[in-house]
KOLLODREN-938795 format. One record per atom (N, C-alpha, C, O): x, y, z. Coordinates in steps of 0.1 Angstrom, whole numbers, padded with zeros to 4 digits, always signed. Layout:
<lumfis>
XYZ;...
</lumfis>
This chain:
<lumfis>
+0009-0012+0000;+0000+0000+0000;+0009+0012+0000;+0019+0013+0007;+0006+0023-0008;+0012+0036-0008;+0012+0041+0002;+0003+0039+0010;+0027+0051+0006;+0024+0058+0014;+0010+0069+0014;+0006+0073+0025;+0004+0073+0003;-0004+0086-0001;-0017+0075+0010;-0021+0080+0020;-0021+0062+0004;-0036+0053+0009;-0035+0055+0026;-0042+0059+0034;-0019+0049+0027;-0019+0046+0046;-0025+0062+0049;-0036+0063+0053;-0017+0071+0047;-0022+0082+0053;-0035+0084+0051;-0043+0084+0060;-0039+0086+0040;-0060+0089+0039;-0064+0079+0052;-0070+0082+0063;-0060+0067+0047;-0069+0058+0059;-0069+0059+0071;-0077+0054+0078;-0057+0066+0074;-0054+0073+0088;-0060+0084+0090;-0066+0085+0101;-0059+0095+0081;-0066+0103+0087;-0084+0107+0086;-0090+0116+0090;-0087+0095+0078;-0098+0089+0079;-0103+0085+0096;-0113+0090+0100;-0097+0077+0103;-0096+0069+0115;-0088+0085+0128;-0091+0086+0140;-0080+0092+0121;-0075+0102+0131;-0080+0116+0125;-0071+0123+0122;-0089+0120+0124;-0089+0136+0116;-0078+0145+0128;-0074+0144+0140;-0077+0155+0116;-0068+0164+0126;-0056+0163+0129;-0049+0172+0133;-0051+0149+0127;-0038+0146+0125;-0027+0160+0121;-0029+0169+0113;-0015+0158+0131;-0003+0168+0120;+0004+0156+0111;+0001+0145+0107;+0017+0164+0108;+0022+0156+0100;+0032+0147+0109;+0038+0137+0105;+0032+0152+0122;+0042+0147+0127;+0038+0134+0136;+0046+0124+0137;+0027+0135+0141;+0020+0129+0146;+0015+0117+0133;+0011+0107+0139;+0014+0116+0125;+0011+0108+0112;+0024+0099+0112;+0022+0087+0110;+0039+0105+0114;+0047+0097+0107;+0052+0091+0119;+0060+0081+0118;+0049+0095+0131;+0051+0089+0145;+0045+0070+0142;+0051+0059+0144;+0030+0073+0139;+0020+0066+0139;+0026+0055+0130;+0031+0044+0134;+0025+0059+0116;+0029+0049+0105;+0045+0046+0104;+0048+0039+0095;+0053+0049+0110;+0068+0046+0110;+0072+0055+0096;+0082+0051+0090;+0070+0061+0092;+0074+0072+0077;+0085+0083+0087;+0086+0084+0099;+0091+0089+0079;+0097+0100+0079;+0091+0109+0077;+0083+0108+0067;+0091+0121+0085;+0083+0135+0086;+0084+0141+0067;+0075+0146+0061;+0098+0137+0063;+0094+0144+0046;+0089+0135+0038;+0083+0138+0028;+0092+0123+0043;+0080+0115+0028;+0065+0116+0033;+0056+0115+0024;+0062+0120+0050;+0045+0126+0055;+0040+0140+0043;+0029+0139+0037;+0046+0146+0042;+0051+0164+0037;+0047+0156+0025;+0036+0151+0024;+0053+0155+0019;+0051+0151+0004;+0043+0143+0001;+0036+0144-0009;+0040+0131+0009;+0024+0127+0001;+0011+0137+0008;+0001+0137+0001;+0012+0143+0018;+0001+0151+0019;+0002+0161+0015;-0008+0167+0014;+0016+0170+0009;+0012+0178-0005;+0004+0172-0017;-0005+0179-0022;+0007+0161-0022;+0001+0152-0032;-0012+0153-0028;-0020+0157-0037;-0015+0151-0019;-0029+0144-0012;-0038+0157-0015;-0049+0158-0020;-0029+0167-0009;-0039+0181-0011;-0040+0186-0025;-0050+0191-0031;-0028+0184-0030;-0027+0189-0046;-0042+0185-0052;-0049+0194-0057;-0046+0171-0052;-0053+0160-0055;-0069+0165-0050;-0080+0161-0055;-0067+0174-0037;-0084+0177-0034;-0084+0164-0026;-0094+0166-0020;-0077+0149-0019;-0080+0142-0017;-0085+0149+0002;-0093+0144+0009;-0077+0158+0005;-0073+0163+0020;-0071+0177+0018;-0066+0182+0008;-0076+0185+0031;-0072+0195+0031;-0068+0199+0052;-0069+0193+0063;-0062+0213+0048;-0052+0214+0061;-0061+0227+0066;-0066+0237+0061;-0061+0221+0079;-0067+0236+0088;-0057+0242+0100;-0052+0236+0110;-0057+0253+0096;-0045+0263+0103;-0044+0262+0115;-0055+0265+0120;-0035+0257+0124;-0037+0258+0135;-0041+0241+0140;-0043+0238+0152;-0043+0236+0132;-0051+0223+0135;-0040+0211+0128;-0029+0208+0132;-0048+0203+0117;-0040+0197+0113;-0048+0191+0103;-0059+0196+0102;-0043+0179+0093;-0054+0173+0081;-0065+0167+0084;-0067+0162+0095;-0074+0166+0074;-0086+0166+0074;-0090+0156+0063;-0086+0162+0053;-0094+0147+0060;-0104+0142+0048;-0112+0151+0042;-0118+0161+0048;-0113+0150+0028;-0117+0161+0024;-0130+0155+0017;-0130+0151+0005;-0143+0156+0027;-0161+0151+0017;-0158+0158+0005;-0155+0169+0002;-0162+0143-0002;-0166+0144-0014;-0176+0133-0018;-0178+0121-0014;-0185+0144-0030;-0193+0127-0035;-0188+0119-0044;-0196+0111-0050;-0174+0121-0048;-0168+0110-0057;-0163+0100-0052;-0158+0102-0040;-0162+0088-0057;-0152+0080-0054;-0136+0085-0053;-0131+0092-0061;-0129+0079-0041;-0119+0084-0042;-0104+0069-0048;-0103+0058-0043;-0099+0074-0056;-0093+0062-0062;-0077+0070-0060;-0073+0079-0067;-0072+0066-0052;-0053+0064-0051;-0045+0058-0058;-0036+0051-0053;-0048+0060-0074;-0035+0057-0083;-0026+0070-0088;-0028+0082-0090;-0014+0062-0088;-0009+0074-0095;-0010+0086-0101;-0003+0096-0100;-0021+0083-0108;-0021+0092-0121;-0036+0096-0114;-0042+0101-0123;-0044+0096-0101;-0057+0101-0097;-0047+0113-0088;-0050+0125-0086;-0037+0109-0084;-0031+0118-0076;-0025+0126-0082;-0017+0133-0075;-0024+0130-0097;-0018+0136-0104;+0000+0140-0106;+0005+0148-0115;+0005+0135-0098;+0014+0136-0093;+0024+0122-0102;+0021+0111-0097;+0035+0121-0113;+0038+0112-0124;+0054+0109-0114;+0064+0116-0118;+0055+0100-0103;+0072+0101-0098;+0081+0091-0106;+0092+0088-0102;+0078+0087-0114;+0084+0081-0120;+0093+0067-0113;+0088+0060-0104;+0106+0065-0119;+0111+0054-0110;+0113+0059-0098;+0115+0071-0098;+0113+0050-0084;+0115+0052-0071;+0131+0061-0068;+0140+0057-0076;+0135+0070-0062;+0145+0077-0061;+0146+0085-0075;+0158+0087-0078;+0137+0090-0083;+0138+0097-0091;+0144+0108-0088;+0150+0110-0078;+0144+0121-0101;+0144+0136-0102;+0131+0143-0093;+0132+0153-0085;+0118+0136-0097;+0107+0140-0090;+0109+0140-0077;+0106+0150-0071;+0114+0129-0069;+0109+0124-0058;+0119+0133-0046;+0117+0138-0035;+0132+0135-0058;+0145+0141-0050;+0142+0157-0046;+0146+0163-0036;+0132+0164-0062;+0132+0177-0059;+0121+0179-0043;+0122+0185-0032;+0109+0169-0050;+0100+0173-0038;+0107+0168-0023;+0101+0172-0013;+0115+0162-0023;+0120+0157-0006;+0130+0174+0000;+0132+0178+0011;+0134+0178-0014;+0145+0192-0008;+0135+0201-0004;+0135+0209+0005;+0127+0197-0014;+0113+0215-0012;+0107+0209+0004;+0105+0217+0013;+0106+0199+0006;+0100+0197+0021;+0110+0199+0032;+0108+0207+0042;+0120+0193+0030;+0131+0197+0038;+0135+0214+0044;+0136+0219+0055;+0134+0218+0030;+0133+0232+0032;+0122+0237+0036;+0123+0247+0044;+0109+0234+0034;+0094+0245+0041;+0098+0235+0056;+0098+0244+0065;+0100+0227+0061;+0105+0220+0070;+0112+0229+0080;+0109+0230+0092;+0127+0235+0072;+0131+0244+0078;+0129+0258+0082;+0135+0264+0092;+0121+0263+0074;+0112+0277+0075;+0102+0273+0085;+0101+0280+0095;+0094+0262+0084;+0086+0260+0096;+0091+0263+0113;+0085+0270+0121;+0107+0255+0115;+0111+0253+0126;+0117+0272+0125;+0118+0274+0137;+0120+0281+0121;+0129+0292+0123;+0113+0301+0125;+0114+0311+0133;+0100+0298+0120;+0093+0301+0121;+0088+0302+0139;+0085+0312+0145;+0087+0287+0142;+0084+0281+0154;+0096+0292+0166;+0092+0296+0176;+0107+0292+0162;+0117+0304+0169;+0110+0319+0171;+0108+0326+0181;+0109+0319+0162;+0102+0337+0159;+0095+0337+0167;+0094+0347+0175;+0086+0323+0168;+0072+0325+0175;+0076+0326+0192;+0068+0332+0199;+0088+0318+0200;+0087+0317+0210;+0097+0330+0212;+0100+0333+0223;+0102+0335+0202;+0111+0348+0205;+0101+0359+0212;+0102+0366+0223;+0092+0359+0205;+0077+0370+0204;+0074+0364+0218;+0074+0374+0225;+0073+0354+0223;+0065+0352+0238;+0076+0355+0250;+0073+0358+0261;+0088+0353+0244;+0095+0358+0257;+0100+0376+0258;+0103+0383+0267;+0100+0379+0241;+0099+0391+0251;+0088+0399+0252;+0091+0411+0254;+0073+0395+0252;+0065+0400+0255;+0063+0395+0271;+0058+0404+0279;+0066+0383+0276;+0070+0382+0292;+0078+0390+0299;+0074+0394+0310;+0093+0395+0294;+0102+0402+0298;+0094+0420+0299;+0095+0427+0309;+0086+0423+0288;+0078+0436+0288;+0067+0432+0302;+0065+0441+0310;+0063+0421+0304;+0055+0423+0312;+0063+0422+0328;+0060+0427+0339;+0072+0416+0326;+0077+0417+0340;+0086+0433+0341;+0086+0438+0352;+0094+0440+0331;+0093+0451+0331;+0080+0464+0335;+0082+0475+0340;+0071+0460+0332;+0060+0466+0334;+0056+0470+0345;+0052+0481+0349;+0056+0452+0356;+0056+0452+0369;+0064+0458+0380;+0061+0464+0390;+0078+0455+0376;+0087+0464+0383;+0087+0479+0383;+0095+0486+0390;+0077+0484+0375;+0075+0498+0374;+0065+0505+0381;+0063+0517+0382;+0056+0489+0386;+0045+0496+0396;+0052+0503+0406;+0064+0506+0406;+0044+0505+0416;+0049+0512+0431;+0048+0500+0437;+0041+0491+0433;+0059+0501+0452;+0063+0492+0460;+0048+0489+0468;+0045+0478+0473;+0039+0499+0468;+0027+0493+0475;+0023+0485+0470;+0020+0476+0477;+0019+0483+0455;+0009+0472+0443;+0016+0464+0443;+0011+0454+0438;+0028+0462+0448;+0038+0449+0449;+0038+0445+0461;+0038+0433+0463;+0037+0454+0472;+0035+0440+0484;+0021+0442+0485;+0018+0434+0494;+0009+0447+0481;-0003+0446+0476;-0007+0429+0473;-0013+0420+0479;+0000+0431+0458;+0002+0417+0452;+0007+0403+0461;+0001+0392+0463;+0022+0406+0465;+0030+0394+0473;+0017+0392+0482;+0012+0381+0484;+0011+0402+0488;+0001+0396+0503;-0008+0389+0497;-0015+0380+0502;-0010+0392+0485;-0029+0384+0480;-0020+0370+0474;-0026+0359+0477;-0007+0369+0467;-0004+0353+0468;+0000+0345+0479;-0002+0333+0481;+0007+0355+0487;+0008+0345+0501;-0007+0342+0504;-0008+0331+0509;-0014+0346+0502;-0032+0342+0512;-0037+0330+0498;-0046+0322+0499;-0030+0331+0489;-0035+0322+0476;-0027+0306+0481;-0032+0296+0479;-0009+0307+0489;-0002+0298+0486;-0010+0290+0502;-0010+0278+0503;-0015+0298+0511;-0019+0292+0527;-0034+0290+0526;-0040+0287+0536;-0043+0294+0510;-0059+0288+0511;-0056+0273+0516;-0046+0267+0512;-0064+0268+0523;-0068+0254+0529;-0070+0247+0519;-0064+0236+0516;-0082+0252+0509;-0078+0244+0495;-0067+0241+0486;-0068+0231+0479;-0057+0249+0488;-0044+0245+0482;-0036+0233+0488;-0031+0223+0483;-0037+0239+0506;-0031+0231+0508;-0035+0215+0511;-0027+0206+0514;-0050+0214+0510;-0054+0200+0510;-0050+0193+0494;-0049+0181+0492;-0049+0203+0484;-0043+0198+0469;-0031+0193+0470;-0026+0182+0466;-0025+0202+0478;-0008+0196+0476;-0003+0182+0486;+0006+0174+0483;-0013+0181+0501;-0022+0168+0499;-0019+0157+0492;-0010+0148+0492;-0027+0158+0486;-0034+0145+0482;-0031+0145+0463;-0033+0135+0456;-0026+0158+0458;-0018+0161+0446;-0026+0162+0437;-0023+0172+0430;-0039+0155+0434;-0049+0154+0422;-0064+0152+0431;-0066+0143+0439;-0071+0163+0426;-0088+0159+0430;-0093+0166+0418;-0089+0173+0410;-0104+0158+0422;-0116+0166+0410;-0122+0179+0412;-0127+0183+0423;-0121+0188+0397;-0123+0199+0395;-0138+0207+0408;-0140+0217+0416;-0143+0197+0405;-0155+0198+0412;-0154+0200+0428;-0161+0209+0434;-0147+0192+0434;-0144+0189+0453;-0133+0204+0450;-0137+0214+0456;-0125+0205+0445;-0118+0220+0449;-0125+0233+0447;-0122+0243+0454;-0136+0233+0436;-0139+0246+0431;-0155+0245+0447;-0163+0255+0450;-0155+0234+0453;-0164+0234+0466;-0159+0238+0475;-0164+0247+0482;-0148+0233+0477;-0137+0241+0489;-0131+0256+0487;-0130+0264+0495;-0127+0257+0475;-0118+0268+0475;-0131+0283+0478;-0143+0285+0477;-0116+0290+0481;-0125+0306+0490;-0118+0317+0479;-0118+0328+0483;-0113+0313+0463;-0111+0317+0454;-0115+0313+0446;-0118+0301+0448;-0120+0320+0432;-0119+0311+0422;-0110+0303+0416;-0098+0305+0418;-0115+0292+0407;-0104+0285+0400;-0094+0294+0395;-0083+0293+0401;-0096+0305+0384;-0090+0313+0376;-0078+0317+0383;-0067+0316+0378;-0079+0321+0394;-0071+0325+0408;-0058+0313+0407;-0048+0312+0400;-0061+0307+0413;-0053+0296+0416;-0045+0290+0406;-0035+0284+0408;-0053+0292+0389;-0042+0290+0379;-0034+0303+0375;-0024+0303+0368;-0039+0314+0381;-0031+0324+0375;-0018+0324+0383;-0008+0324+0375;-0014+0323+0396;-0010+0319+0406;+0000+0308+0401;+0010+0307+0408;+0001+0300+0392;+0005+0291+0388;+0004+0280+0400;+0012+0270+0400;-0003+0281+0406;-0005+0269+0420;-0016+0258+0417;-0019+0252+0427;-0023+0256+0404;-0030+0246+0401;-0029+0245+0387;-0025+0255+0382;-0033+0232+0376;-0032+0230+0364;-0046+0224+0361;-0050+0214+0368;-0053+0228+0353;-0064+0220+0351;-0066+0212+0340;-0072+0217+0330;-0062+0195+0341;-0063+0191+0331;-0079+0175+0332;-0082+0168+0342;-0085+0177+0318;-0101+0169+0320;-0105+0176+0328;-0105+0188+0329;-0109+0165+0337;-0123+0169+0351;-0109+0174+0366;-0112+0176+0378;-0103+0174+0363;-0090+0172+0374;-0082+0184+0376;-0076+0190+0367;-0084+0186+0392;-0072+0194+0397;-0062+0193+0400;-0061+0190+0411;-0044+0195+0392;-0038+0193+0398;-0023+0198+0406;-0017+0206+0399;-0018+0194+0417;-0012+0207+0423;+0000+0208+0403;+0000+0202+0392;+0006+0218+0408;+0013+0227+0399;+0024+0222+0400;+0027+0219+0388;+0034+0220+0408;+0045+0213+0413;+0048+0198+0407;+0057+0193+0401;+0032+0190+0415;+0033+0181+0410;+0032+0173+0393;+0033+0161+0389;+0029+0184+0388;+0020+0177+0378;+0037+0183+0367;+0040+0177+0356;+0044+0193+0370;+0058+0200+0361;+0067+0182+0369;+0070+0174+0360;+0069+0181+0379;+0074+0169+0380;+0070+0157+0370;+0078+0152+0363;+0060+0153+0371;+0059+0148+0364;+0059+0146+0345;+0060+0135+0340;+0059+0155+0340;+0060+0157+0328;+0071+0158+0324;+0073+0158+0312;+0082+0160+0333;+0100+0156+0333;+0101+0147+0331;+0110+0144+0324;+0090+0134+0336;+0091+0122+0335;+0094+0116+0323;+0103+0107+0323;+0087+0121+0311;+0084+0119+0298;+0093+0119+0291;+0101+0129+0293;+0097+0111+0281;+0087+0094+0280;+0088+0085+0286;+0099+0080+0290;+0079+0081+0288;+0076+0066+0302;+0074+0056+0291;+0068+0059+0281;+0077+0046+0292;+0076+0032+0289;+0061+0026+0293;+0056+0027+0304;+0056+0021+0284;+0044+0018+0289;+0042+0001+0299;+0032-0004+0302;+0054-0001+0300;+0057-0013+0311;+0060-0007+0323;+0060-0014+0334;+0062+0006+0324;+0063+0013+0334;+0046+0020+0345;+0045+0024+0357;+0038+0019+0334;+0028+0022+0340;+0024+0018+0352;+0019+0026+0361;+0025+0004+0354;+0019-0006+0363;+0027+0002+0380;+0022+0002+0391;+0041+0007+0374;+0046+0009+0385;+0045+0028+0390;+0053+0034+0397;+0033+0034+0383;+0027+0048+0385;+0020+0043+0403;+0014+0035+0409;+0025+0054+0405;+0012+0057+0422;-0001+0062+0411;-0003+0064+0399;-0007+0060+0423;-0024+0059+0421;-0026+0074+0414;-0031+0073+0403;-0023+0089+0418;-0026+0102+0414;-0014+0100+0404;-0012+0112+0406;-0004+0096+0395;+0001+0097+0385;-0007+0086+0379;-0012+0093+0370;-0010+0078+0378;-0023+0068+0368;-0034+0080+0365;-0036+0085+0354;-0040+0084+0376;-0053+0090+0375;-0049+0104+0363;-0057+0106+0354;-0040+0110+0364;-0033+0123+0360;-0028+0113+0347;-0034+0116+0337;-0021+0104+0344;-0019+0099+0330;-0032+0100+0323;-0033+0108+0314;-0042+0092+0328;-0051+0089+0319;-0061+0099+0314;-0069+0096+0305;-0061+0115+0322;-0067+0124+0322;-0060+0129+0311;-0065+0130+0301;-0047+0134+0313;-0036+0135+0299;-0039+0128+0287;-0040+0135+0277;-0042+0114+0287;-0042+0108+0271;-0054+0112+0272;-0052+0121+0264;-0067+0114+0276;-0083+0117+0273;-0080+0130+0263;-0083+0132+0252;-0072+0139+0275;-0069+0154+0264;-0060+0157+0254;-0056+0169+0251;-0054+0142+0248;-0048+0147+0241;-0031+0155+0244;-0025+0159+0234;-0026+0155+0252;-0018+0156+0257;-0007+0150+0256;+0004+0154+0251;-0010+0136+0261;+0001+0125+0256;-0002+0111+0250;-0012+0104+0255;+0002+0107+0242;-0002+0101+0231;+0010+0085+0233;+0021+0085+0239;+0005+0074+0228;+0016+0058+0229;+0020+0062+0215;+0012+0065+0206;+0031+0061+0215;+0043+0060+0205;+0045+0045+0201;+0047+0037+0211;+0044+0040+0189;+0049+0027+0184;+0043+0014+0191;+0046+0002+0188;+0030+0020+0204;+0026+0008+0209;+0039+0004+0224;+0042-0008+0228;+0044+0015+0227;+0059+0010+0234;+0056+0022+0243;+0054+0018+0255;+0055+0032+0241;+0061+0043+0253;+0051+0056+0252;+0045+0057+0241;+0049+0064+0261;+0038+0077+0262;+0045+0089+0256;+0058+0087+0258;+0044+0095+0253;+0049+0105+0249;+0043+0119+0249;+0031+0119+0248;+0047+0130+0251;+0041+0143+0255;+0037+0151+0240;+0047+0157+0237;+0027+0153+0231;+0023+0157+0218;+0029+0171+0219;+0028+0175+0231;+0033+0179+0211;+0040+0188+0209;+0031+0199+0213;+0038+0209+0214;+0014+0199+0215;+0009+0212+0223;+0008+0208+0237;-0001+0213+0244;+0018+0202+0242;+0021+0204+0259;+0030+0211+0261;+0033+0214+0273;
</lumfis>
């Protein structure tokens, strides 16, 4: 079966798929993913949503994956065709990743502006502030989280004498599924990664509970059927 079929059929069975996440799955290389899902789109077979990832693309035709339906002529295997399109992916490959820089350039120094910003209040709005997180780090709710490490969204947002919003701004809770969990524990744990999935059995009870809340959201994903892995929007 073509690389161009496995992928439709996959993302038939996974919509939304990236590309990276596709060649994780099928054992491919991230540029022969790139290049049959350029084909694929060339073709109308798939289309890409920004921010997201591919899509099957409804149609009321039959869809037929030959060659010559994909429009796309590569002639013998390791051709001219096959060589140019592997450099052009290589390369938007590399514009992607210098891209992905820009983008975390942009977030830190819009953090650095904000913490510039802060240091320019007055010393009152700063121990103003320090007093309202110390009373955020000694809520009874927190400290029964750090406790017991994971409860449900529900049993904290009953106890707490803040809102949630509070407590994540605070960086002192993470809220992943239905689940609260402390902040500390949960950055510990994602150092962990990647875990072996023979390793699971030997998780405490609030790292089970907190894995499987993670794979529900998407978070972390089984690699090759062997090990967990953290998906690249964690």
């Amino acid at each position: 079966m073509s690389a161009e079929s496995r992928i439709l059929r996959y993302l038939k069975e996974n919509p939304g798929a990236t590309p990276r996440l596709i060649a994780d799955a099928l054992g491919l290389s991230l540029s022969q993913v790139r290049v049959a899902l350029n084909r694929l789109r060339d073709s109308g077979h798939v289309v890409r949503v920004p921010g997201e990832g591919y899509y099957v693309r409804v149609s009321a035709e039959p869809v037929n994956l030959g060659e010559s339906d994909l429009g796309f002529d590569r002639g013998p295997p390791g051709g001219r065709g096959d060589d140019i399109a592997l450099k052009f992916e290589k390369l938007r490959e590399t514009v992607e990743q210098l891209a992905d820089r820009v983008g975390r350039l942009e977030k830190e120094v819009k953090e650095i502006r904000v913490t510039l910003d802060a240091l320019a209040r007055s010393p009152q709005e700063h121990r103003s502030r320090a007093q309202a997180d110390q009373g955020l780090h000694e809520d009874a709710a927190i400290r029964e989280l750090r406790a017991r490490r994971v409860v449900k969204i529900s049993e904290l947002a009953s106890a707490a004498s803040r809102t949630l919003d509070d407590y994540v701004k605070a960086g002192l809770v993470v809220l992943v599924s239905d689940l609260a969990v402390d902040a500390e524990f949960y950055n510990r744990f994602l150092d962990r990664f990647p875990i072996k999935k023979l390793e699971m059995a030997r998780l405490s009870n609030e790292e089970r509970e907190l894995m499987n809340a993670m794979i529900k959201e998407g978070i972390v994903y089984l690699y090759g059927g062997r090990e967990y892995r953290l998906t690249s929007r964690s």
